[in-house]
N, C-alpha and C positions, 0 to 999 in steps of 0.2 A: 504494500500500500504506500503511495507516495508520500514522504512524510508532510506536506502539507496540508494533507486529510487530518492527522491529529489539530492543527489550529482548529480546523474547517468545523469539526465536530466539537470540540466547545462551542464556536459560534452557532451553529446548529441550535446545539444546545439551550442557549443562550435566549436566541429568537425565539425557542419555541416555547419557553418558559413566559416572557415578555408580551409575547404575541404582537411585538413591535420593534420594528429595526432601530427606532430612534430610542426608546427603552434602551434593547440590546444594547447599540453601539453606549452609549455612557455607561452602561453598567462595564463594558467591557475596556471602556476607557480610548474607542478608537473613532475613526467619523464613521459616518452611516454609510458611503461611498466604498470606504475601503472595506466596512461587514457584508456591502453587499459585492464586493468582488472576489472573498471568500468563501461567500456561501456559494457564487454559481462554479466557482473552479471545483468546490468539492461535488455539488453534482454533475459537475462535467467529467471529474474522474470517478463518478459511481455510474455515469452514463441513467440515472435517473432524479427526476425530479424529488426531491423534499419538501417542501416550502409551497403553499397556494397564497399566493398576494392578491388581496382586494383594495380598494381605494382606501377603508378603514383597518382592516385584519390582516394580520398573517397569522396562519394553523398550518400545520404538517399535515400534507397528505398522507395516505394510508401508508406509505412505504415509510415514509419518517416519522409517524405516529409507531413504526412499530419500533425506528430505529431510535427514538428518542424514548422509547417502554426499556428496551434493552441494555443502553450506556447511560442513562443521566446518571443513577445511582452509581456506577461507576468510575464517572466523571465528578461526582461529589467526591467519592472517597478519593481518588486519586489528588483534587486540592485540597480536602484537608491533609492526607501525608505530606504534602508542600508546606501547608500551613505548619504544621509540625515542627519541621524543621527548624524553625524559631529558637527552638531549644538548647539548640549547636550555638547559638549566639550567647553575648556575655549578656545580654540586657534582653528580657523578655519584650516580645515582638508578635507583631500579625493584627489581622483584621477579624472580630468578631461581627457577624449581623443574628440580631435578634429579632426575633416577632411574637409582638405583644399586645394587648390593649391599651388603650390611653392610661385607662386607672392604671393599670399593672406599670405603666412607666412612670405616670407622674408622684404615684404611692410608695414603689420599692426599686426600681431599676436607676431615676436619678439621682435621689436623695444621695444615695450608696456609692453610684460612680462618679458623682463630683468629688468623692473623699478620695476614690478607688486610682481615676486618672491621673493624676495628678503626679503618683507617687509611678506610673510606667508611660512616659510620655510615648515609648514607640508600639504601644498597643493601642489601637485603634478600635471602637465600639461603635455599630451602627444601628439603632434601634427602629424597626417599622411598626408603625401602629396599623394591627391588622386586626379584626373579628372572625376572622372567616377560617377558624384553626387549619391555617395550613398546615399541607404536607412537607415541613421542612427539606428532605430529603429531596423533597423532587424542585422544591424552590431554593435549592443551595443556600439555606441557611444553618448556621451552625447550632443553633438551640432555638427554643420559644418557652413562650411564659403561657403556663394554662391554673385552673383549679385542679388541688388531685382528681376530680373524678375525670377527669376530659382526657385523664395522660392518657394517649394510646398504647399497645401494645409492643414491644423491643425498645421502648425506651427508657431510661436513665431518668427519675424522676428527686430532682432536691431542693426543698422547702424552704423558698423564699420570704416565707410570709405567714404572719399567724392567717388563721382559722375565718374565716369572713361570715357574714350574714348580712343577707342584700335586706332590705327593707322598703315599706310600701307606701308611698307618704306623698301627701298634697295639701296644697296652702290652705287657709284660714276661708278667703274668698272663695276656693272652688267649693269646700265644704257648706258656707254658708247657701252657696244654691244649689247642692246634691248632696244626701246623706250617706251617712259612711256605710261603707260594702259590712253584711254583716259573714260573707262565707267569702271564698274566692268565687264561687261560682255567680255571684253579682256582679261581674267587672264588666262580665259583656255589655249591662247599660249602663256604663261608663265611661265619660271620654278619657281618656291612656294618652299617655305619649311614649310613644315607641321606637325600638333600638333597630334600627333596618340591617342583615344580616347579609356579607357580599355570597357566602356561600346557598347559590340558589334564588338568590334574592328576595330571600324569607325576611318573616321580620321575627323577633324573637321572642318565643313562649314564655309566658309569666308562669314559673316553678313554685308549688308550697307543697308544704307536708306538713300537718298538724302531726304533734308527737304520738305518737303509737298508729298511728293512723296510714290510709295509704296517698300518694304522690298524686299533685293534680294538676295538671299543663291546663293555662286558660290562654286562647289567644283572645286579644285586647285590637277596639278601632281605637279611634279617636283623629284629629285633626292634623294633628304633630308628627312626625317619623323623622329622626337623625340617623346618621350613623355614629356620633360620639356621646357614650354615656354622661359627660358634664352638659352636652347642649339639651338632654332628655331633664336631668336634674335641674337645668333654667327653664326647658318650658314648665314642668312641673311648679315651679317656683315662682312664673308668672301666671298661675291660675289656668292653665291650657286644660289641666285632667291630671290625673295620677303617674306618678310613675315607679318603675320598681326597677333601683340603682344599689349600689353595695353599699351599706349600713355605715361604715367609715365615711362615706363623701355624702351622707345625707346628715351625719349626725351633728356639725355645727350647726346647718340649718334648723333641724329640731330644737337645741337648744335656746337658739335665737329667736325662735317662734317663728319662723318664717314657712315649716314645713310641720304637717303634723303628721306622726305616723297613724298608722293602722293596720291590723288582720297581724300581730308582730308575733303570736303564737301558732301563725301559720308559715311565717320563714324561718326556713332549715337553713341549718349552719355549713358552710361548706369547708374541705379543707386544705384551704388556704390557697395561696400561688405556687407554683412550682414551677422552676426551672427546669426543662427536659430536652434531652440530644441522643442522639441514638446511639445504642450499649455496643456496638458494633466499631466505632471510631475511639480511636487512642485520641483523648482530649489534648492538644499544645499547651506546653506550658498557662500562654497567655489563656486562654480556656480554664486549667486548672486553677488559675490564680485567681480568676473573676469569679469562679466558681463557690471558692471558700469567700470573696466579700461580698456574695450576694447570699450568700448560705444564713437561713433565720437562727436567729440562736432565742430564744426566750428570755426574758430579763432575769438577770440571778443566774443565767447557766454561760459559760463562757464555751 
């Protein structure tokens, strides 16, 4: 195989992840001109087509849908052994990219790496605020931030974060001209503001479980739909309808009277955040280090 089929198939790669040359080429750091003189040399030495370009999209045809099923995970583990490498140097090194939720970064991921950087200026941390639990693996990320129950299967799961409970709460005004849900199962005549989900383009089920009792998924209208839990907790906070956001970022508003909760012996405790990457990759130094300062420790236990 000519060895500039190995470029060819990261870019590949790359595009097919993106679904966008102009994506692609930044992420790969090159112009969009030279990704795309890449990609046709590699299928001019495969003698077939990879790549269907529309004036908005680019998808892999079947040939490269199979051929990007086959090497992407191979093409990940091969850059992190690269990344690896770091470790041969005298000064911990590399680029980590995370994906997480807003809360999960503005909660536990900055706080920690304002302390964290500082002290390894050649390690590099790129954080995506994403909802849509991806498949790290197949989007070349090196970890993601979930709740324990979300961690998938083969991976490496270490607790960033105490134990959460979302909670369900709407202003003084909304209440005054709608009475409070007295089960979950009232919310359907209530106006919600809602979390819009990329995966599928759902919006996202409001979870309870009264103790002893069993799980109840209500889907919720209402007038509002974000994609960022802080803009759900403002329309909430402007009287739009209820919303059901994680119990730490509603609780100063409680406090202040600005939100009041309700239904609070039907939200389950979840637990916690959890940093996860798959058991199958030797973690880089720089990896291991970020790992013990993001790692939760409870107060009183070092």
């Amino acid at each position: 195989m000519p060895r500039d089929n190995y470029t060819g198939l990261l870019a590949f790669v790359t595009v097919a992840q993106e679904g966008s040359f102009t994506r692609a080429a930044a992420r790969l750091g090159v112009s969009q001109s030279a990704l795309s003189h890449t990609i046709k040399t590699l299928e001019a030495n495969l003698g077939i087509r990879l790549l269907t370009r529309t004036t908005r999209n680019v998808f892999p045809t079947q040939a490269g849908e199979r051929l990007y099923r086959n090497i992407s995970t191979q093409m990940a583990e091969i850059d992190a052994e690269v990344q690896a490498l770091s470790d041969f140097r005298d000064k911990p090194a590399g680029t980590i990219r995370v994906t997480a939720t807003d809360h999960a970064i503005r909660t536990i991921l900055w706080p920690r790496l304002a302390a964290f950087l500082p002290r390894y200026p050649d390690i590099k941390v790129e954080l995506i605020c994403d909802y849509g639990l991806s498949d790290i693996s197949a989007e070349r990320y090196d970890a993601g931030v979930r709740f324990g129950e979300q961690l998938a299967q083969g991976m490496i799961g270490i607790r960033i974060g105490p134990d959460e409970r979302f909670a369900l709460v709407g202003s003084k005004a909304y209440f005054s001209r709608n009475p409070s849900p007295g089960t979950p199962h009232e919310l359907v005549s209530h106006q919600c503001v809602n979390l819009r989900l990329p995966t599928h383009g759902g919006l996202y089920v409001w979870e309870f479980k009264k103790k002893g009792g069993k799980a109840i998924n209500v889907r919720t209208n209402g007038q509002l739909v974000f994609n960022s839990m802080y803009e759900v907790l403002e329309g909430a906070i402007a009287g739009f309808g209820l919303a059901y956001v994680p119990e730490s970022l509603a609780r100063p508003h409680i406090a202040a009277g600005r939100l009041v909760r309700v239904l609070e012996e039907w939200c389950p405790l979840w637990s916690g955040y959890h940093l996860y990457y798959p058991n199958r990759r030797q973690p880089s130094q720089a990896m291991r280090l970020l790992v013990e300062a993001l790692r939760y420790r409870p107060q009183g236990v070092k």
